[in-house]
C-alpha positions, -999 to +999 in steps of 0.1 A: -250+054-542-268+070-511-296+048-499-320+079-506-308+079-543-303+039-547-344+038-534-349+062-558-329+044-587-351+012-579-383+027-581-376+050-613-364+015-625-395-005-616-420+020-626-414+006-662-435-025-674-406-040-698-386-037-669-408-059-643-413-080-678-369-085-681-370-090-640-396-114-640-382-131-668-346-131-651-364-147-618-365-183-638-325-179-645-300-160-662-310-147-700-285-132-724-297-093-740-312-114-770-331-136-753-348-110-733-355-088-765-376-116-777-407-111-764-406-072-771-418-055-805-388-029-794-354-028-810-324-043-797-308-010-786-340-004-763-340-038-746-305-022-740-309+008-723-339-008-701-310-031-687-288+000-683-312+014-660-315-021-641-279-025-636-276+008-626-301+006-601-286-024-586-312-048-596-294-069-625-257-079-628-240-088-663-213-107-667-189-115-700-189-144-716-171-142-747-192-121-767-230-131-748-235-106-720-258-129-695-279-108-673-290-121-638-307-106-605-284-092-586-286-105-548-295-078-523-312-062-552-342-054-532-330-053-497-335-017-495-367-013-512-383-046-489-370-025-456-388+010-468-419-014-473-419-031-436-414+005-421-445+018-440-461-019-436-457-012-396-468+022-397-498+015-419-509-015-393-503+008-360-527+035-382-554+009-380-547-005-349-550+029-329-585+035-353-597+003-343-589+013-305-608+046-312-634+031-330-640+005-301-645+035-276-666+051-293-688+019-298-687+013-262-695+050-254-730+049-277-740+011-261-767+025-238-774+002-208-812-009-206 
């Protein structure tokens, strides 16, 4: 996936609360489909697709084991979304560091000597 569309995927996939619920919950360890449908009042089918659209994204991995289908994070899941952050992250502090510069001049400018 281009890094435009996989930072798209990720965010389309995290803009759901179940699915920050079935990450958070895959954060203490690995969790089969079932076990991650419990907490949900949604079918089984549902809890489904949601991971669909986390494995798509790149955020969980599934692997076969027998007939369980354990779900993890995948690693490097949120690599690219953590580097888009520290680029806004630094442009958001140089904002407020060239305000506070402005701001200081300004301050200094009204100080009237007595």
């Amino acid at each position: 996936m281009p890094p435009r569309a996989s930072l798209d995927a990720t965010l389309t996939a995290l803009s759901d609360p179940t699915r920050r619920a079935i990450l958070a919950r895959l954060a203490s360890g690995e969790a089969t489909v079932s076990e991650l449908a419990e907490p949900f009042a949604i079918s089984q089918p549902a809890i489904s697709r949601h991971i669909r659209v986390l494995a798509d994204a790149g955020l969980i991995a599934q692997r076969v084991d027998g007939t369980r289908r354990p779900c993890r994070l995948a690693k490097g899941a949120l690599d690219e979304l953590d580097d888009y952050l520290a680029m806004l992250r630094t442009a958001l502090e140089a904002n407020y560091d060239r305000l506070d510069r402005v701001l200081a001049r300004r301050a200094k400018g009204k100080a009237k000597p007595r």
